[in-house]
LOGU-655127 format. One record per atom (N, C-alpha, C, O): atom name; x, y, z. Coordinates in pm, whole numbers, plus 32768, in hexadecimal, padded with zeros to 4 digits. Example, Ala and Ser with C-alpha at 12.3 -4.5 7.8 and 13.67 -1.06 7.14 Angstrom:
LOGU-655127
['N', [8527, 7DC7, 830C]]
['CA', [84CE, 7E3E, 830C]]
['C', [8528, 7EB6, 830C]]
['O', [8590, 7EB4, 834E]]
['N', [8505, 7F1F, 82C4]]
['CA', [8557, 7F96, 82CA]]
['C', [850A, 8003, 8313]]
['O', [853D, 8072, 8324]]
end
This chain:
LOGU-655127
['N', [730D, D03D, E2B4]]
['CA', [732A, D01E, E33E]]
['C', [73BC, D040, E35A]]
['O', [7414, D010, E313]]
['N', [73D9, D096, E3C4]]
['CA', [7467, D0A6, E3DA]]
['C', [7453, D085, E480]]
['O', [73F0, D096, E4C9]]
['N', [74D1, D054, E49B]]
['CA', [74E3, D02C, E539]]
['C', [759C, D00F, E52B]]
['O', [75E7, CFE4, E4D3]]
['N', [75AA, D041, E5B5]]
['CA', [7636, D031, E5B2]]
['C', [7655, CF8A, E62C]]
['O', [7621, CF65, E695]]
['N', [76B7, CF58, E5DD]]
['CA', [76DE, CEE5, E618]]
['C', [7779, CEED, E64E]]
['O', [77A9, CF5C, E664]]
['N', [77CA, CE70, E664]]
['CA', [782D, CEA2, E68F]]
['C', [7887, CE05, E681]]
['O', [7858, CD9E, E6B2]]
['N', [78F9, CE06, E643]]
['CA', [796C, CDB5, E620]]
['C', [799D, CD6D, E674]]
['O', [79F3, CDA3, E6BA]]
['N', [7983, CCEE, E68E]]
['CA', [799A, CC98, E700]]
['C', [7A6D, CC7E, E6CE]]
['O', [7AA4, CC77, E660]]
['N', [7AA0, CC78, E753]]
['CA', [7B24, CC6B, E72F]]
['C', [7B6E, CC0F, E6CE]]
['O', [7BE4, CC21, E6B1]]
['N', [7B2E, CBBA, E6A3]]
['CA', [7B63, CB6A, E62E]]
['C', [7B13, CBB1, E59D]]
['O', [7B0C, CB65, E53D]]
['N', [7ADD, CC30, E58E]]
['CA', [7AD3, CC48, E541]]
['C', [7A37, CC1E, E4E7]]
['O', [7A1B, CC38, E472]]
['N', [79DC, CBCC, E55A]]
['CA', [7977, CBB8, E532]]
['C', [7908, CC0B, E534]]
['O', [7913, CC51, E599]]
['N', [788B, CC2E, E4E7]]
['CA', [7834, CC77, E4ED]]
['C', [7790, CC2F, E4E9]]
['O', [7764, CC07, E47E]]
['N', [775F, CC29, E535]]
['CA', [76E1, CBDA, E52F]]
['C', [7646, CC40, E4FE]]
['O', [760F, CC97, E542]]
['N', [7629, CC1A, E490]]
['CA', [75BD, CC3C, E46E]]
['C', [7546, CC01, E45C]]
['O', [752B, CBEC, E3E6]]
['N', [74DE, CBD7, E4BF]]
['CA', [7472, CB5B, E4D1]]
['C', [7416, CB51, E441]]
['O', [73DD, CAEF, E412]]
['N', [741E, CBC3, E416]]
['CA', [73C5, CB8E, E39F]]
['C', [7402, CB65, E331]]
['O', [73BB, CB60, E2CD]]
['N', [7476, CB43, E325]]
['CA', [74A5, CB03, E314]]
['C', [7507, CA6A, E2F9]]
['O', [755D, CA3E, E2AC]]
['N', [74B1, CA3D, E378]]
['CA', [7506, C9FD, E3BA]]
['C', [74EA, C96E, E35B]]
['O', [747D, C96B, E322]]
['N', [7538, C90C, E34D]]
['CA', [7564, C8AB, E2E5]]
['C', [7567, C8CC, E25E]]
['O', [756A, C86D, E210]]
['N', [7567, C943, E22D]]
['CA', [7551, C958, E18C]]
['C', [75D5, C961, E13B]]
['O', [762C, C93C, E189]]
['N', [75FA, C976, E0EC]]
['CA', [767A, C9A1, E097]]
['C', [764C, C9FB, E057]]
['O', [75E2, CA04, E019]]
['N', [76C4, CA60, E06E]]
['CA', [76FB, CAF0, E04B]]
['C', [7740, CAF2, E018]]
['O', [7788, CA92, DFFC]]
['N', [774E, CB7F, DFEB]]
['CA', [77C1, CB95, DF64]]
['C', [77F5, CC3B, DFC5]]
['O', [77AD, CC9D, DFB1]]
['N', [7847, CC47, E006]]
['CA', [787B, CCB9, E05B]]
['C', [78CF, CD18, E00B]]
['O', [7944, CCF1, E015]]
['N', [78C9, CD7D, DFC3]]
['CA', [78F6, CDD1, DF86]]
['C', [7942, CE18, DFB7]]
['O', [7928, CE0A, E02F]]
['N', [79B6, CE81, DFAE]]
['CA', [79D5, CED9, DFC9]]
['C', [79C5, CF6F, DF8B]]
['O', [79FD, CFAA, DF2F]]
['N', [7966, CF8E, DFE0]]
['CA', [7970, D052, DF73]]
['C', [79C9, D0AF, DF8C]]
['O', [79DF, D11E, DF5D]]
['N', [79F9, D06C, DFDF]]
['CA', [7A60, D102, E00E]]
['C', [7AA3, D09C, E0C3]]
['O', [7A79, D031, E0EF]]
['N', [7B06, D0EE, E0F6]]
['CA', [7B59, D0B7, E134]]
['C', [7B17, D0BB, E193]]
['O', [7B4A, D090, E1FB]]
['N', [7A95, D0EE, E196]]
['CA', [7A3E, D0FA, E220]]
['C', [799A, D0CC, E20D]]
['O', [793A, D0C5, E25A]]
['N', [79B2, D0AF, E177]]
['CA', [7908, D08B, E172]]
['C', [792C, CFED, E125]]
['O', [7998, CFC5, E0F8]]
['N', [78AA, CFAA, E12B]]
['CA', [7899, CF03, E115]]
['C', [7806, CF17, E104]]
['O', [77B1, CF4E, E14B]]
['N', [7800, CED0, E07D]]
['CA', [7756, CEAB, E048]]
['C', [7756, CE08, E05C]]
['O', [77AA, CDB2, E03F]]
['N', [76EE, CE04, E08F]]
['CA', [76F6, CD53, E0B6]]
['C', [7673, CD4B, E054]]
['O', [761B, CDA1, E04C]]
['N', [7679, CCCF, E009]]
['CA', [7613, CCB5, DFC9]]
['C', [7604, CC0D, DFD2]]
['O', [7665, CBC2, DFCA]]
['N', [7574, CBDF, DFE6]]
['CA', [7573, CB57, DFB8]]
['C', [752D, CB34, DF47]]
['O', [74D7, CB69, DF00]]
['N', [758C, CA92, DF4A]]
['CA', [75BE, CA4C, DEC7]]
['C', [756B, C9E2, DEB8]]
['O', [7543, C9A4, DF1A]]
['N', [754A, C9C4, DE44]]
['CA', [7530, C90D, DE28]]
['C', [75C1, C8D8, DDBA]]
['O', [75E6, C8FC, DD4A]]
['N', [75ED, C880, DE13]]
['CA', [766E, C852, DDB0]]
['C', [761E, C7D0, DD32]]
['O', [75C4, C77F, DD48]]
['N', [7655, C7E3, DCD9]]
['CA', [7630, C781, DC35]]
['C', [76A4, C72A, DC3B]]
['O', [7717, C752, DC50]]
['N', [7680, C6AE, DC28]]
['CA', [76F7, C663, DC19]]
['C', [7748, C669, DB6F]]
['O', [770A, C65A, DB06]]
['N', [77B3, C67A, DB78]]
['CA', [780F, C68A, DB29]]
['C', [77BA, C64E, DA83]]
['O', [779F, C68E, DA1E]]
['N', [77A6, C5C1, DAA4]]
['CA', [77AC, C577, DA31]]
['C', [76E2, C5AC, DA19]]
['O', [76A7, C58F, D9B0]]
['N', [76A5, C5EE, DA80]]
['CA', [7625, C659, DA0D]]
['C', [75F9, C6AE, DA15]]
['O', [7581, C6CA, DA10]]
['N', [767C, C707, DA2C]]
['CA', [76A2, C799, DA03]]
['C', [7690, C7BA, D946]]
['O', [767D, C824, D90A]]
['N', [769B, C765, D929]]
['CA', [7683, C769, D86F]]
['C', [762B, C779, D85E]]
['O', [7611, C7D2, D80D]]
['N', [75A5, C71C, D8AB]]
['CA', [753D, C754, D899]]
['C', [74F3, C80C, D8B4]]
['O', [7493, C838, D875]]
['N', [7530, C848, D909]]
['CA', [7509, C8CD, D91F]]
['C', [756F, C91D, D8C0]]
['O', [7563, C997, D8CB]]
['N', [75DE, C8EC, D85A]]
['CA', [75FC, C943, D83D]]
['C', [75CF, C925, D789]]
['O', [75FF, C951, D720]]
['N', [7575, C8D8, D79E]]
['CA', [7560, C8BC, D705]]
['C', [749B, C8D9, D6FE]]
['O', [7459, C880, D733]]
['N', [744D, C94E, D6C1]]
['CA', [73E7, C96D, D6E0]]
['C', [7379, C942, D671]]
['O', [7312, C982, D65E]]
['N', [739E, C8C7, D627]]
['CA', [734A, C8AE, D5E0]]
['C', [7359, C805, D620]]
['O', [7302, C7B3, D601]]
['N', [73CA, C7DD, D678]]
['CA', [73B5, C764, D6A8]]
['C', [7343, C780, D71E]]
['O', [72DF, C73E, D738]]
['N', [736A, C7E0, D750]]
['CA', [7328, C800, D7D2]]
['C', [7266, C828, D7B0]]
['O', [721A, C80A, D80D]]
['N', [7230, C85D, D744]]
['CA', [71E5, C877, D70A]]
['C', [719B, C7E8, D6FD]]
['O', [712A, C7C5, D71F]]
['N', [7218, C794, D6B2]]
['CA', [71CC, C712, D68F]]
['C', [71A1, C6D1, D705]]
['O', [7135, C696, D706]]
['N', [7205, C6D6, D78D]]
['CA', [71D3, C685, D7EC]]
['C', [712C, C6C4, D832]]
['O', [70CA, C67D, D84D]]
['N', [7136, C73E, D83F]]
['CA', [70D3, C77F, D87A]]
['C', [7076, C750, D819]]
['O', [7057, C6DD, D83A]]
['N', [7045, C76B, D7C4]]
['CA', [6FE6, C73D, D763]]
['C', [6FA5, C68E, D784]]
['O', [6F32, C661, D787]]
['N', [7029, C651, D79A]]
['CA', [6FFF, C5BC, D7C1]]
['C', [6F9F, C5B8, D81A]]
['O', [6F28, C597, D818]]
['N', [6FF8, C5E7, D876]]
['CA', [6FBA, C5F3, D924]]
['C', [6F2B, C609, D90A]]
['O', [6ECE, C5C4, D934]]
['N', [6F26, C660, D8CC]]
['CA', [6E7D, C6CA, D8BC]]
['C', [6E35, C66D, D87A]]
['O', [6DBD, C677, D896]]
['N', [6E57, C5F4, D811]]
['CA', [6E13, C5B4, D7E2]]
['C', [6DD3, C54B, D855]]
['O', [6D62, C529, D876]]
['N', [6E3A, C532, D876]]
['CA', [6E32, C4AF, D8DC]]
['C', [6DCC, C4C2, D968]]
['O', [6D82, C471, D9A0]]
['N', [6DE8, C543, D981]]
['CA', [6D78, C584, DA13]]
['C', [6D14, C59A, D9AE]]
['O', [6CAB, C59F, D9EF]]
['N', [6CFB, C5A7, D945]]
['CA', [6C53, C5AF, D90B]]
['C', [6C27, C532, D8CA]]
['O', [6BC4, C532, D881]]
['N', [6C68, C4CA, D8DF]]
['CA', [6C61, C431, D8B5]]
['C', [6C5F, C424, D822]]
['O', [6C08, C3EB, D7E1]]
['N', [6CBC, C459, D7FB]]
['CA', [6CC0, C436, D75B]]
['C', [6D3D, C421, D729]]
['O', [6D9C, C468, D709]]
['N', [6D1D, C386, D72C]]
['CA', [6D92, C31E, D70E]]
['C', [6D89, C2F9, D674]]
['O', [6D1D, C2F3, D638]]
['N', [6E12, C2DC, D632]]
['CA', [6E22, C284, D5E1]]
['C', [6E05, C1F9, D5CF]]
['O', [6E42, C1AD, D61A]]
['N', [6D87, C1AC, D54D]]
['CA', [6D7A, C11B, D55F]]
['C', [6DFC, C0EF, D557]]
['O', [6E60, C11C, D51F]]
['N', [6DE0, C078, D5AA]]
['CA', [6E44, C022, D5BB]]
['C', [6E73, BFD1, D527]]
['O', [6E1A, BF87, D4FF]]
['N', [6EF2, BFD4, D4CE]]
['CA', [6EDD, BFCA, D483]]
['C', [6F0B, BF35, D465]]
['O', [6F2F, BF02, D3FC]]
['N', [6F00, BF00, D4E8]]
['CA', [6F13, BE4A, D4D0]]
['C', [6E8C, BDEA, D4C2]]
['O', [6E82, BD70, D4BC]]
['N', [6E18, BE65, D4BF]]
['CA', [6D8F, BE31, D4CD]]
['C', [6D6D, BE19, D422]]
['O', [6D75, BE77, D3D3]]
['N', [6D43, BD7F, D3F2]]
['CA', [6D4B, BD78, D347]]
['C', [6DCC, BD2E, D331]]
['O', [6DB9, BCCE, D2E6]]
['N', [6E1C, BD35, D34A]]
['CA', [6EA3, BCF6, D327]]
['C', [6E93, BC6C, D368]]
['O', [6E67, BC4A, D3D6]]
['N', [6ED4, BC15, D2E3]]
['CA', [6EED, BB79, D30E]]
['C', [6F57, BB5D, D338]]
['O', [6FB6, BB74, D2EE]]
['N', [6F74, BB1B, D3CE]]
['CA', [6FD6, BAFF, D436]]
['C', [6FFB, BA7F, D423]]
['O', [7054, BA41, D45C]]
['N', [6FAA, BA58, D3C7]]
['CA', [6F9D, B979, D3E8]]
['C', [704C, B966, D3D8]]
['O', [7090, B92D, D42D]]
['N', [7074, B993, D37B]]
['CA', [70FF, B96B, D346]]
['C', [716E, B974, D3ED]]
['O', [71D5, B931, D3FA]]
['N', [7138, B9D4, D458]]
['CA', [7190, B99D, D4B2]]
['C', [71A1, B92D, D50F]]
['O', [71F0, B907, D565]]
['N', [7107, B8FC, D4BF]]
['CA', [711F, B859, D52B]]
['C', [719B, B814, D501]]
['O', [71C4, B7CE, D55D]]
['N', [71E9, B80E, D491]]
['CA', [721C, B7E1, D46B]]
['C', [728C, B7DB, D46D]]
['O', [72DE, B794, D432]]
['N', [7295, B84E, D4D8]]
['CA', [734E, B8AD, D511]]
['C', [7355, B850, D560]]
['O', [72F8, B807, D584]]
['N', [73FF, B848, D593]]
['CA', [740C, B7BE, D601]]
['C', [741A, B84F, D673]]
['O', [743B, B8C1, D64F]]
['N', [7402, B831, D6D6]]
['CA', [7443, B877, D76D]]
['C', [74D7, B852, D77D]]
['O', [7518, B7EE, D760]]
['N', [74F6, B8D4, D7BC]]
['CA', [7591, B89B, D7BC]]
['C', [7590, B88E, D87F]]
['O', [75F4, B865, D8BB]]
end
């Protein structure tokens, strides 16, 4: 799709199909601009995409979990009696 638009005096450019998204506006040259959109990762799980056997492991979960195959619960068998005996704080 090419269409020519035109630079509102503060320098704004409106592109509707676009409109609320985040971009990443490049410069190729002093006359050209690649606009691309973005999904921003928050800082603290960015580790996860840059680590591909964490990322592997999570996908794998997921896939378990949408085909319902869970881990037993492994408090099922185990004797609890001994916490009647904890005070509450």
């Amino acid at each position: 799709m090419t269409s020519v638009k035109k630079v509102d005096p503060q320098g704004r450019l409106t592109i509707p199909e676009l409109s609320g998204a985040q971009v990443i506006i490049e410069a190729i040259s002093e006359h050209e601009f690649r606009v691309r959109r973005v999904e921003v990762i928050p800082a603290e799980e960015a580790w996860l995409f840059r680590n591909p056997t964490a990322t592997a492991a999570v996908q794998a979960g997921l896939a378990d979990a949408i085909a319902g195959m869970f881990s037993d619960d492994p408090r099922i068998g185990k004797d609890y009696s001994w916490l009647d005996d904890v005070e509450d704080e």
